[in-house]
mmCIF file of the N, C-alpha and C atoms, coordinates in Angstrom:
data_MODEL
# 
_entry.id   MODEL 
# 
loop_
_atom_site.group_PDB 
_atom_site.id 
_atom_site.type_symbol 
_atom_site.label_atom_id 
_atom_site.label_alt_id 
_atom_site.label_comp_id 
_atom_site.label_asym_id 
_atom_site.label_entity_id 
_atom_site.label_seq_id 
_atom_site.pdbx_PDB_ins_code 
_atom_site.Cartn_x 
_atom_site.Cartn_y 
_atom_site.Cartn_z 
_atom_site.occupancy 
_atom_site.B_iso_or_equiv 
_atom_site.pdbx_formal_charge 
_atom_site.auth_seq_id 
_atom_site.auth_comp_id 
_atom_site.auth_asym_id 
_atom_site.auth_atom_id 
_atom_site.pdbx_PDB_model_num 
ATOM 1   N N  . UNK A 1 1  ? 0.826   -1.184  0.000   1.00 0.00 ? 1  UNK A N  1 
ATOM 2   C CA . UNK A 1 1  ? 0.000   0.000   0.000   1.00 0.00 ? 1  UNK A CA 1 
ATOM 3   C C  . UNK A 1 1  ? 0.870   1.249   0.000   1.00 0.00 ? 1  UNK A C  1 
ATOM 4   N N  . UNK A 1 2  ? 1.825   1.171   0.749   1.00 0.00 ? 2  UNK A N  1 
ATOM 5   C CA . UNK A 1 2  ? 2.618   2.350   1.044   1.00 0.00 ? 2  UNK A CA 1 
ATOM 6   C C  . UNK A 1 2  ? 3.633   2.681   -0.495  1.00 0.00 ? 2  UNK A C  1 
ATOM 7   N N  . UNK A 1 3  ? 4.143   1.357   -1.820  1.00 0.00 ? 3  UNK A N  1 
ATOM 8   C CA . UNK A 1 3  ? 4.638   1.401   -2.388  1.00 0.00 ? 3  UNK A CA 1 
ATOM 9   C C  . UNK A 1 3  ? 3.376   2.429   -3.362  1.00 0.00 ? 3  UNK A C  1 
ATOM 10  N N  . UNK A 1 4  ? 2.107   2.117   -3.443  1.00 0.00 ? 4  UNK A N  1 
ATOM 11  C CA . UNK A 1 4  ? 1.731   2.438   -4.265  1.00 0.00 ? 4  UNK A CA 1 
ATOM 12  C C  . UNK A 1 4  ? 0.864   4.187   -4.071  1.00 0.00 ? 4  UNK A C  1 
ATOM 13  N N  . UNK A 1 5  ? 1.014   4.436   -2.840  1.00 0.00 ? 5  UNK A N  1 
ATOM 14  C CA . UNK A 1 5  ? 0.850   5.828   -1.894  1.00 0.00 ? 5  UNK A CA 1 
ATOM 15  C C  . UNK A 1 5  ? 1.765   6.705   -2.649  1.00 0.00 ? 5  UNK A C  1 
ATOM 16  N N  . UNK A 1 6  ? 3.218   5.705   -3.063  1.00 0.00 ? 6  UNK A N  1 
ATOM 17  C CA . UNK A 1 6  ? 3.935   7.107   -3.186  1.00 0.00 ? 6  UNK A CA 1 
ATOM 18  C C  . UNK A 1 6  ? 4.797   6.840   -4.803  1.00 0.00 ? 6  UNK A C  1 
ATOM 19  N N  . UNK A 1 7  ? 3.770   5.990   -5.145  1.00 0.00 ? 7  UNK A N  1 
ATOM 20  C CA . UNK A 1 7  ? 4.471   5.720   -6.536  1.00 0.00 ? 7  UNK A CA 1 
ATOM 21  C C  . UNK A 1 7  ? 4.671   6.815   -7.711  1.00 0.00 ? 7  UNK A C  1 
ATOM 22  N N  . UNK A 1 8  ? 6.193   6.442   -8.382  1.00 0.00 ? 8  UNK A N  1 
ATOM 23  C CA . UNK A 1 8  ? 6.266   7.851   -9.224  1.00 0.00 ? 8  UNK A CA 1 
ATOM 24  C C  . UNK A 1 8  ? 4.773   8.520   -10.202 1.00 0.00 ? 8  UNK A C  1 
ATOM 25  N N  . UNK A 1 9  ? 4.239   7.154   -10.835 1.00 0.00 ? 9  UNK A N  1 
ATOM 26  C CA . UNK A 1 9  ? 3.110   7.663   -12.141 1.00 0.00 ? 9  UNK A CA 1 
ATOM 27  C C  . UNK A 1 9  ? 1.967   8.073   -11.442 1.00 0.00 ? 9  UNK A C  1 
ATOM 28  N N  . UNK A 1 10 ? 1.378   9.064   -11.581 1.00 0.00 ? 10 UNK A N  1 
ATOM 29  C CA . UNK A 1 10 ? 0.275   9.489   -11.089 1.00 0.00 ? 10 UNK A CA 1 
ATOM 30  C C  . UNK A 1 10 ? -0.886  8.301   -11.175 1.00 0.00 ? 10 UNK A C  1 
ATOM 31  N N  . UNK A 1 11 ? -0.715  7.666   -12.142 1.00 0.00 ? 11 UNK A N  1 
ATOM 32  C CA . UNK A 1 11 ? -2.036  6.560   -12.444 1.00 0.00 ? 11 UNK A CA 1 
ATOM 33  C C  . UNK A 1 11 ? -2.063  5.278   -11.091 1.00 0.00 ? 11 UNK A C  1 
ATOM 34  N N  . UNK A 1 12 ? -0.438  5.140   -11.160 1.00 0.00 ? 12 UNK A N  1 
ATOM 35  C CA . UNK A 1 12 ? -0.199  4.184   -10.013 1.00 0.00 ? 12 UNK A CA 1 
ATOM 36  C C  . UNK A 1 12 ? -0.780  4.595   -8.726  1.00 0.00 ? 12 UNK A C  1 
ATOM 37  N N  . UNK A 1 13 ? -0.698  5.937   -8.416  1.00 0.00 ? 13 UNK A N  1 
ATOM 38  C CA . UNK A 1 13 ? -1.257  6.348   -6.659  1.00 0.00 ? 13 UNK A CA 1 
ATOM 39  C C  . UNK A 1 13 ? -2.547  6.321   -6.655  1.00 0.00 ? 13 UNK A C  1 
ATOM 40  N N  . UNK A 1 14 ? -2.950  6.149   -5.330  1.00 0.00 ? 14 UNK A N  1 
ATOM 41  C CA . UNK A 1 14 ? -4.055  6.331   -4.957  1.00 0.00 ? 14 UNK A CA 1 
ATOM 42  C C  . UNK A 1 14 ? -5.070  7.314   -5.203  1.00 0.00 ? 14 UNK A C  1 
ATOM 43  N N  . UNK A 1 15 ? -6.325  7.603   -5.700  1.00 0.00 ? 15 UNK A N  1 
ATOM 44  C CA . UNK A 1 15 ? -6.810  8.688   -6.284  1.00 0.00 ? 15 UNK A CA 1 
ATOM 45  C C  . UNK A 1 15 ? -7.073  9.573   -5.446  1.00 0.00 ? 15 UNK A C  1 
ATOM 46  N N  . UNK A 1 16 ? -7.702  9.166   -4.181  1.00 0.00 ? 16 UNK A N  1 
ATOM 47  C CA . UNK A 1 16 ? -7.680  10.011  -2.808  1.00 0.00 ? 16 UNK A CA 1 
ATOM 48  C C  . UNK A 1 16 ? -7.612  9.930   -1.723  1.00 0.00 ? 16 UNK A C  1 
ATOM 49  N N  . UNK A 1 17 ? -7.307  10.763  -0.996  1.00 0.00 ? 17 UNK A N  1 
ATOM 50  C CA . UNK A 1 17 ? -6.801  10.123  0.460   1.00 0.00 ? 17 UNK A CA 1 
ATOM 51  C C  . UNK A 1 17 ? -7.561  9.468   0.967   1.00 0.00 ? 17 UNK A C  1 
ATOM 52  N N  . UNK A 1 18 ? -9.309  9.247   1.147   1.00 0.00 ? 18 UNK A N  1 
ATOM 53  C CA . UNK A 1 18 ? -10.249 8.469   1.692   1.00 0.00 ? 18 UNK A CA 1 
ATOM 54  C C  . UNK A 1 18 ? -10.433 6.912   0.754   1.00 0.00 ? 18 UNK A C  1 
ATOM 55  N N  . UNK A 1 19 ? -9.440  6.669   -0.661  1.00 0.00 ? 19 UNK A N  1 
ATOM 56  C CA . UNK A 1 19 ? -8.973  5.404   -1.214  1.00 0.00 ? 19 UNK A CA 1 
ATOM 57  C C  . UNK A 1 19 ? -7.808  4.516   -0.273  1.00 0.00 ? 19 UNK A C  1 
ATOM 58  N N  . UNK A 1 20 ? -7.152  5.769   0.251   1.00 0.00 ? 20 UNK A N  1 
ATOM 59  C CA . UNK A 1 20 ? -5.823  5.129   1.057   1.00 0.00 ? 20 UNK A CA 1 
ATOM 60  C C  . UNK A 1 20 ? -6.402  4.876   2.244   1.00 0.00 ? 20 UNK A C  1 
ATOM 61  N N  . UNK A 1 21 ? -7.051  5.661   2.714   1.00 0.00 ? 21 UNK A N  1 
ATOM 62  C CA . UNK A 1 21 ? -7.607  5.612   4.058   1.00 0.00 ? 21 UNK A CA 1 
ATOM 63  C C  . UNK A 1 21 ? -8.309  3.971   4.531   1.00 0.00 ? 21 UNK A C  1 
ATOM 64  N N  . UNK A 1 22 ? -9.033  3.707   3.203   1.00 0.00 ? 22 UNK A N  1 
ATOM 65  C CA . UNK A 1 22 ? -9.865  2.468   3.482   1.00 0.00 ? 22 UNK A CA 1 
ATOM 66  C C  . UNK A 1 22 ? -8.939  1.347   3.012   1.00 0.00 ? 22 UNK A C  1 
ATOM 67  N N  . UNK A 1 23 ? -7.832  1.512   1.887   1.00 0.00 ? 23 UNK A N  1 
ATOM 68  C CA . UNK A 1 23 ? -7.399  0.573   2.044   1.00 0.00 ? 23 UNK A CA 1 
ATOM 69  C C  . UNK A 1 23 ? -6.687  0.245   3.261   1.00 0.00 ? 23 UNK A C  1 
ATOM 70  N N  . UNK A 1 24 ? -5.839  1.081   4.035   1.00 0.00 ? 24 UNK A N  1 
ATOM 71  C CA . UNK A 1 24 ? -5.284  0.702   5.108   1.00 0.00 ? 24 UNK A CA 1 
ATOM 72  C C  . UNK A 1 24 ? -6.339  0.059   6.379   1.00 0.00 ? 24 UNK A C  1 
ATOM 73  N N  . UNK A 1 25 ? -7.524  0.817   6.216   1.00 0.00 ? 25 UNK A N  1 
ATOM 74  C CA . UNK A 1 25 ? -8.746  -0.026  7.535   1.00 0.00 ? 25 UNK A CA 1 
ATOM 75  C C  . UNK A 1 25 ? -8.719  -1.283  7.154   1.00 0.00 ? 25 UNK A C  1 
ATOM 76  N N  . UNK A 1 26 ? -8.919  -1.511  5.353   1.00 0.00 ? 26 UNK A N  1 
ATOM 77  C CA . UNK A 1 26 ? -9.368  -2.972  5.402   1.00 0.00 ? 26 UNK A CA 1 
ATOM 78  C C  . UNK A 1 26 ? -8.625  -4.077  4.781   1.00 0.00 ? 26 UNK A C  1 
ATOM 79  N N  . UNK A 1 27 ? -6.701  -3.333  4.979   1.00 0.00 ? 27 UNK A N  1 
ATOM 80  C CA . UNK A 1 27 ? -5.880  -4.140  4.664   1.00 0.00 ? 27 UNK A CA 1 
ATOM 81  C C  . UNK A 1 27 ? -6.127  -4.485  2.778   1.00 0.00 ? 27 UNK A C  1 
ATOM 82  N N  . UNK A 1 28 ? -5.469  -4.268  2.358   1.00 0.00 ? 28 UNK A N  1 
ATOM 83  C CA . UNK A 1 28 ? -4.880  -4.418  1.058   1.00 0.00 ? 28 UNK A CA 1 
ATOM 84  C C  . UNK A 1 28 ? -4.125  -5.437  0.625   1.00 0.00 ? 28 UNK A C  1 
ATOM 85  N N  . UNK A 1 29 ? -5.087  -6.828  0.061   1.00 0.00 ? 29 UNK A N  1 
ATOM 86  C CA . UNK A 1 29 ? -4.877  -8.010  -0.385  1.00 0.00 ? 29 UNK A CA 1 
ATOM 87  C C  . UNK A 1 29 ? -3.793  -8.698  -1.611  1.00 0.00 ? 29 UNK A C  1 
ATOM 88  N N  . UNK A 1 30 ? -4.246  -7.358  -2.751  1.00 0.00 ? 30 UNK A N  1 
ATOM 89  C CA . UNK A 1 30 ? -3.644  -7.422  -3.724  1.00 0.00 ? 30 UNK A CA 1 
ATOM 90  C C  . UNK A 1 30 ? -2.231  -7.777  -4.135  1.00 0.00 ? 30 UNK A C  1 
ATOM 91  N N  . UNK A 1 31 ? -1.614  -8.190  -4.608  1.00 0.00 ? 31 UNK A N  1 
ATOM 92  C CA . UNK A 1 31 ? -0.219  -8.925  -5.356  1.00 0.00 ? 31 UNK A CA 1 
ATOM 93  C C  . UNK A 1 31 ? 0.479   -7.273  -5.061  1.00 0.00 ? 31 UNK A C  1 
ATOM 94  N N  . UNK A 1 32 ? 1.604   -6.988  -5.040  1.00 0.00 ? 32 UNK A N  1 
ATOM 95  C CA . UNK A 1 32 ? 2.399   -5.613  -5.128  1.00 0.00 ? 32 UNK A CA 1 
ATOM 96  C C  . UNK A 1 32 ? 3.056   -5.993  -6.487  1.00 0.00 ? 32 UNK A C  1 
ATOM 97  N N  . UNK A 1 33 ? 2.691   -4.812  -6.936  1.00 0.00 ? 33 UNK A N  1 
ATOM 98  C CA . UNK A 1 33 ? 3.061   -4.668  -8.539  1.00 0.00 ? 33 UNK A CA 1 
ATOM 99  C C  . UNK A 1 33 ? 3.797   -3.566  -8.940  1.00 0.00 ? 33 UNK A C  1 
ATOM 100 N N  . UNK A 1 34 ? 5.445   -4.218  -8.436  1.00 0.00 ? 34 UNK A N  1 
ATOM 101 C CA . UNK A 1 34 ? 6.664   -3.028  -9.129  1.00 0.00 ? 34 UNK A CA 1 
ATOM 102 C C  . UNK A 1 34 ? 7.007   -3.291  -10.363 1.00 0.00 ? 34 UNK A C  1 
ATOM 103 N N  . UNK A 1 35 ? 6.878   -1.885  -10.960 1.00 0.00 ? 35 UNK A N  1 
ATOM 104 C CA . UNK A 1 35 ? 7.242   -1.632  -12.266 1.00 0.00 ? 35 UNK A CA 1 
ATOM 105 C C  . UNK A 1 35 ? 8.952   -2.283  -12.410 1.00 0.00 ? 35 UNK A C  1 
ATOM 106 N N  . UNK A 1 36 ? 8.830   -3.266  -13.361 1.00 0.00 ? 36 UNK A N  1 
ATOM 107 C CA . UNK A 1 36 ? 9.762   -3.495  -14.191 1.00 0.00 ? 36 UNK A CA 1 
ATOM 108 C C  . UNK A 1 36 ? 10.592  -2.519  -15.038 1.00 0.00 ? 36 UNK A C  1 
ATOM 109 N N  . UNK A 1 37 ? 12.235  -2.759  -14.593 1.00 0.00 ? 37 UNK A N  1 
ATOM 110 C CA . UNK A 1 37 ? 13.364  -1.766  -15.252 1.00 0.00 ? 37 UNK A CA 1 
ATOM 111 C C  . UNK A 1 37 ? 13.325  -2.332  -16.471 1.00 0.00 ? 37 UNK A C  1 
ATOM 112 N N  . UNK A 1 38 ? 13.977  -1.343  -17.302 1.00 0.00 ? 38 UNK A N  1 
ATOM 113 C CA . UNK A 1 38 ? 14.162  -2.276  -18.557 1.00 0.00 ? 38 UNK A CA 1 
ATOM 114 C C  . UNK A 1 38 ? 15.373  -2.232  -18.288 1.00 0.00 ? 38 UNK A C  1 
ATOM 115 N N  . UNK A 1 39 ? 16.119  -3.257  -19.469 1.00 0.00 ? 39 UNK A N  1 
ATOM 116 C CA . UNK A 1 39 ? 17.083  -3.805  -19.508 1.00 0.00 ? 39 UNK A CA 1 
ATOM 117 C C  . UNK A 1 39 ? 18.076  -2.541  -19.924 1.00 0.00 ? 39 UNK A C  1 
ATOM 118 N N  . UNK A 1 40 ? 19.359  -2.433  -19.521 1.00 0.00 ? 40 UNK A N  1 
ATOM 119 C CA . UNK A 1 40 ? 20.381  -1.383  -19.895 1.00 0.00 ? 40 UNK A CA 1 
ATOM 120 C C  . UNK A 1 40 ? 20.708  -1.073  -21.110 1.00 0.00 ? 40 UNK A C  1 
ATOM 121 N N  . UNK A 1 41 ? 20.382  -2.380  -22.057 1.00 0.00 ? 41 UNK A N  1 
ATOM 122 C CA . UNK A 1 41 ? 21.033  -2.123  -23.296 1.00 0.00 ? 41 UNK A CA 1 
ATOM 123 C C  . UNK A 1 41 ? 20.187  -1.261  -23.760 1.00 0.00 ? 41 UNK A C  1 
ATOM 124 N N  . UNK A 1 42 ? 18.670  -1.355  -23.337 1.00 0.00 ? 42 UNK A N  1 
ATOM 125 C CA . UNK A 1 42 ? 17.755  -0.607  -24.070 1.00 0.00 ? 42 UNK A CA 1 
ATOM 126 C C  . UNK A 1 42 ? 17.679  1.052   -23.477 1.00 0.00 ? 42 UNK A C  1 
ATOM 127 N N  . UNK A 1 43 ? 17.552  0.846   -22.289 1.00 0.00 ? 43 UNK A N  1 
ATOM 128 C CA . UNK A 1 43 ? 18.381  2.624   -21.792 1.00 0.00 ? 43 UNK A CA 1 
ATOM 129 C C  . UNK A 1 43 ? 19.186  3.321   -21.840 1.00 0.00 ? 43 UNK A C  1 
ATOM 130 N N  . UNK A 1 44 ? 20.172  2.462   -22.197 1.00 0.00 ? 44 UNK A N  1 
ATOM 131 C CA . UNK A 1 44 ? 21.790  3.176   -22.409 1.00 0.00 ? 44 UNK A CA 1 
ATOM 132 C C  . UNK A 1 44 ? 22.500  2.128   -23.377 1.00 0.00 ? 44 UNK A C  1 
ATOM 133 N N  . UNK A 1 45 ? 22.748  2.093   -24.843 1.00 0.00 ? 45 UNK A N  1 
ATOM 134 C CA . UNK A 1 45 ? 22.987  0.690   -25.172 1.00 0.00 ? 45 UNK A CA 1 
ATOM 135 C C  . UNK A 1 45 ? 24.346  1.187   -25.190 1.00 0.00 ? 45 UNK A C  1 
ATOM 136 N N  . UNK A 1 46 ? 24.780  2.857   -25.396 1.00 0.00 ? 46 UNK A N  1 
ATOM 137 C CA . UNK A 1 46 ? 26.501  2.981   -25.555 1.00 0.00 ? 46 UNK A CA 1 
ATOM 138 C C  . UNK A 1 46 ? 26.646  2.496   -24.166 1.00 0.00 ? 46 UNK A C  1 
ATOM 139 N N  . UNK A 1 47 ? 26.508  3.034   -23.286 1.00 0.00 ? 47 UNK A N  1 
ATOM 140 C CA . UNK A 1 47 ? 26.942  2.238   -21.357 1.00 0.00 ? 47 UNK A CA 1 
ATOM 141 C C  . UNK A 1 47 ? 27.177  0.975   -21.645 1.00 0.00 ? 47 UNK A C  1 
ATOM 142 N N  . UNK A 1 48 ? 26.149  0.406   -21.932 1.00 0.00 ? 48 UNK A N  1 
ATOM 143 C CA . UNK A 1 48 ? 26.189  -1.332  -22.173 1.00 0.00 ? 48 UNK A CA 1 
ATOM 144 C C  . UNK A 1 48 ? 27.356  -1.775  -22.804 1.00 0.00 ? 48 UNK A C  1 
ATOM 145 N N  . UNK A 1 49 ? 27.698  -1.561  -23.952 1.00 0.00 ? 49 UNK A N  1 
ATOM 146 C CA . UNK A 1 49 ? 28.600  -2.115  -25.011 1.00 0.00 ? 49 UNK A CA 1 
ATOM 147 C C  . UNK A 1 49 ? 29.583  -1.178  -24.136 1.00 0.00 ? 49 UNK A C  1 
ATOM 148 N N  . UNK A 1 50 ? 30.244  -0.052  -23.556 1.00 0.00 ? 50 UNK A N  1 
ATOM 149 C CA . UNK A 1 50 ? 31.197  0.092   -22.950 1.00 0.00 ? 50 UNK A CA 1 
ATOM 150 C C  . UNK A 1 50 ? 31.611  -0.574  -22.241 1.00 0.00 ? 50 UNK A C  1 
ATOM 151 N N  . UNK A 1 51 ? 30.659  -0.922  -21.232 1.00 0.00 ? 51 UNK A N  1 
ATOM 152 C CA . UNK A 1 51 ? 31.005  -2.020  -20.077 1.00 0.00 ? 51 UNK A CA 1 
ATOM 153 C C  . UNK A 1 51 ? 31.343  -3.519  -20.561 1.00 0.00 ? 51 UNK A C  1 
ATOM 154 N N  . UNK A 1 52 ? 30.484  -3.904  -21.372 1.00 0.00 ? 52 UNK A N  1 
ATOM 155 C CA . UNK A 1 52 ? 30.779  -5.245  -22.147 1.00 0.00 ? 52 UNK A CA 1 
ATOM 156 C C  . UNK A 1 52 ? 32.429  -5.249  -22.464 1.00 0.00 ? 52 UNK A C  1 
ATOM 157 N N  . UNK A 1 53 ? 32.685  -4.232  -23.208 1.00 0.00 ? 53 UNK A N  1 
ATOM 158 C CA . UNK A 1 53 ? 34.181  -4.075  -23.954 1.00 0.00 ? 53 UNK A CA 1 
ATOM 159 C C  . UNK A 1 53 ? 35.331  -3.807  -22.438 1.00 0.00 ? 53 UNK A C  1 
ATOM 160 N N  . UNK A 1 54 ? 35.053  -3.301  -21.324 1.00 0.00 ? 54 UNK A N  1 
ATOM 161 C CA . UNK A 1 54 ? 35.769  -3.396  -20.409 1.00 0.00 ? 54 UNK A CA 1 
ATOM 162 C C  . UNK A 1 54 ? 35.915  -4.728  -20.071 1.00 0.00 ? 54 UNK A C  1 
ATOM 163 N N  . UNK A 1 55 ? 34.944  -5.393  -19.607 1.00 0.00 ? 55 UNK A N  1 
ATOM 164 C CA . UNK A 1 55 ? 34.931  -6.552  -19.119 1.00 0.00 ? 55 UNK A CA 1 
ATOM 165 C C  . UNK A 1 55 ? 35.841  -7.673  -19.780 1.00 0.00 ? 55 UNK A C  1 
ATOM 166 N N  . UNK A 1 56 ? 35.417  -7.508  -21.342 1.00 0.00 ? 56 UNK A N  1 
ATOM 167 C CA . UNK A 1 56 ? 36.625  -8.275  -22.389 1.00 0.00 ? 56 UNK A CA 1 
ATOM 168 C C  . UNK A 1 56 ? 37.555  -8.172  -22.065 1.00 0.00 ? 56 UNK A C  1 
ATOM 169 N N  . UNK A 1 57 ? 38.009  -6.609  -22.137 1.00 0.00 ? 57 UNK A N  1 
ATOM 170 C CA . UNK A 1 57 ? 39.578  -6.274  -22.072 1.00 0.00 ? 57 UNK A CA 1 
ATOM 171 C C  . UNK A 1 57 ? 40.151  -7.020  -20.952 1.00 0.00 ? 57 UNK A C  1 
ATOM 172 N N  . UNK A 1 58 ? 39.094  -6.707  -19.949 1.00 0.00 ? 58 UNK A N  1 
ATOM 173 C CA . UNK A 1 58 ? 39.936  -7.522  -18.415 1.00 0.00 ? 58 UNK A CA 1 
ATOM 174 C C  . UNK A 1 58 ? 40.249  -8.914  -18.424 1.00 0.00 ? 58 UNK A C  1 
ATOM 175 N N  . UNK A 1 59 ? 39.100  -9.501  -19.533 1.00 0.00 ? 59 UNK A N  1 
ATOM 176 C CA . UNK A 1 59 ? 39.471  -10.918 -19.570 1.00 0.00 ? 59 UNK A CA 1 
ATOM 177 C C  . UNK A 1 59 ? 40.632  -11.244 -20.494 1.00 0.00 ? 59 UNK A C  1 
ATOM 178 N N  . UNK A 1 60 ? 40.508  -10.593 -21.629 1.00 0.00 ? 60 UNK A N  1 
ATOM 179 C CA . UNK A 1 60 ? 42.053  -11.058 -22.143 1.00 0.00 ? 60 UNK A CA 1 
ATOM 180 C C  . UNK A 1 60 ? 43.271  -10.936 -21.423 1.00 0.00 ? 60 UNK A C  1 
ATOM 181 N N  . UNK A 1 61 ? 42.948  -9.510  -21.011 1.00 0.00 ? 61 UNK A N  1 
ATOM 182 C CA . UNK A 1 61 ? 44.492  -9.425  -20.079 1.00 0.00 ? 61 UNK A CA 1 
ATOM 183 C C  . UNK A 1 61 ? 44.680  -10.212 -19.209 1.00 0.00 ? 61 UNK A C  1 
ATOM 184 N N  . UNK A 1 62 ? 44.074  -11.202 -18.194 1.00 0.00 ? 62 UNK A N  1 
ATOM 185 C CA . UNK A 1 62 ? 44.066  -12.043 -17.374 1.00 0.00 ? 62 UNK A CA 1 
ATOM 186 C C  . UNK A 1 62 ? 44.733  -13.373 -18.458 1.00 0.00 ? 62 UNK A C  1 
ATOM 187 N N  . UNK A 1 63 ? 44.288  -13.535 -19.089 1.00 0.00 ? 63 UNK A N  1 
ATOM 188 C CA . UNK A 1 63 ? 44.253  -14.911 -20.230 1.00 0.00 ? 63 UNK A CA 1 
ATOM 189 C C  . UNK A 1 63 ? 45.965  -14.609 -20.994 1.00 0.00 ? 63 UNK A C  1 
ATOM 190 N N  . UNK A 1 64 ? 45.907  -13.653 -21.117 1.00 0.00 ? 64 UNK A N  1 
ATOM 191 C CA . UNK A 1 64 ? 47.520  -13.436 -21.496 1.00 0.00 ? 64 UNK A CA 1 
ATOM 192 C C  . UNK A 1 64 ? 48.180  -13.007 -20.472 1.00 0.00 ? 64 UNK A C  1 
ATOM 193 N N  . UNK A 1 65 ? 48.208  -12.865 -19.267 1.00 0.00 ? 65 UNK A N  1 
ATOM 194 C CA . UNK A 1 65 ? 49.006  -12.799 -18.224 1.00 0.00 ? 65 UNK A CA 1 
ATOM 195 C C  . UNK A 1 65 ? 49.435  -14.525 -17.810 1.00 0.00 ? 65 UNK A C  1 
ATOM 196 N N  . UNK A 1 66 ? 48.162  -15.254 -18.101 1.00 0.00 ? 66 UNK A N  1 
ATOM 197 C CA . UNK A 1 66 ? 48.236  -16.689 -17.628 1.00 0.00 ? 66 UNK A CA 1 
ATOM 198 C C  . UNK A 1 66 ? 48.830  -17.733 -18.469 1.00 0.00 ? 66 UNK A C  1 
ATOM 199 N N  . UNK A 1 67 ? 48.480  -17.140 -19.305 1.00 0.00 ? 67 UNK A N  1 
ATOM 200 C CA . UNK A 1 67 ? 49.737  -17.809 -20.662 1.00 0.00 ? 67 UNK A CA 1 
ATOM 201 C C  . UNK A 1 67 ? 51.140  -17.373 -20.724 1.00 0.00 ? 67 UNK A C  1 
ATOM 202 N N  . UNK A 1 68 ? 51.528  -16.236 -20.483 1.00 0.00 ? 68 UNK A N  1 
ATOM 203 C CA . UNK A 1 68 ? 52.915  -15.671 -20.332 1.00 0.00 ? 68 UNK A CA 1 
ATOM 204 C C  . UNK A 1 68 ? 53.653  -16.454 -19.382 1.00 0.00 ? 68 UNK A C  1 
ATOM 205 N N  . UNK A 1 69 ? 52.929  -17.033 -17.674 1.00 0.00 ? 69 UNK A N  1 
ATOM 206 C CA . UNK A 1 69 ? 53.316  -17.543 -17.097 1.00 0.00 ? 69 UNK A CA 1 
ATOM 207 C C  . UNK A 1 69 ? 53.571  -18.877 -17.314 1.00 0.00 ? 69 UNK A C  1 
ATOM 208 N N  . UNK A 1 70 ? 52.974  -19.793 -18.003 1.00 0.00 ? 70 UNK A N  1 
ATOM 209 C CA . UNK A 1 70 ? 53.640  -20.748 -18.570 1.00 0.00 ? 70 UNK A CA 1 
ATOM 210 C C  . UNK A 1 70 ? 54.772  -21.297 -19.030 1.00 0.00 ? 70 UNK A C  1 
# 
């Protein structure tokens, strides 16, 4: 109840305080329904593929550090 009291979308909140009021008297049954993030690539896909390409780099360099030692 309290997630959806203060949820960002206007559609999500409560329409008026005597909606909140009664749900809290008569307890609020319903499933809690948080909005799903989307995925990064789709919010930021340069971030994404940056980080991807770090992560590589770190792995090769590990993989040729471990072969050198051989």
């Amino acid at each position: 109840m309290l997630l959806k009291a203060v949820a960002r979308e206007k559609k999500a909140r409560f329409t008026t305080a005597e909606e909140f009021l009664l749900a809290l008297e008569l307890g609020d049954r319903s499933r809690l329904r948080v909005p799903r993030q989307s995925p990064l690539l789709e919010r930021n896909p340069a971030l994404f593929w940056r980080g991807l390409s770090v992560v590589s780099v770190i792995v090769n360099l590990v993989l040729l550090f471990l072969l050198n030692k051989r």
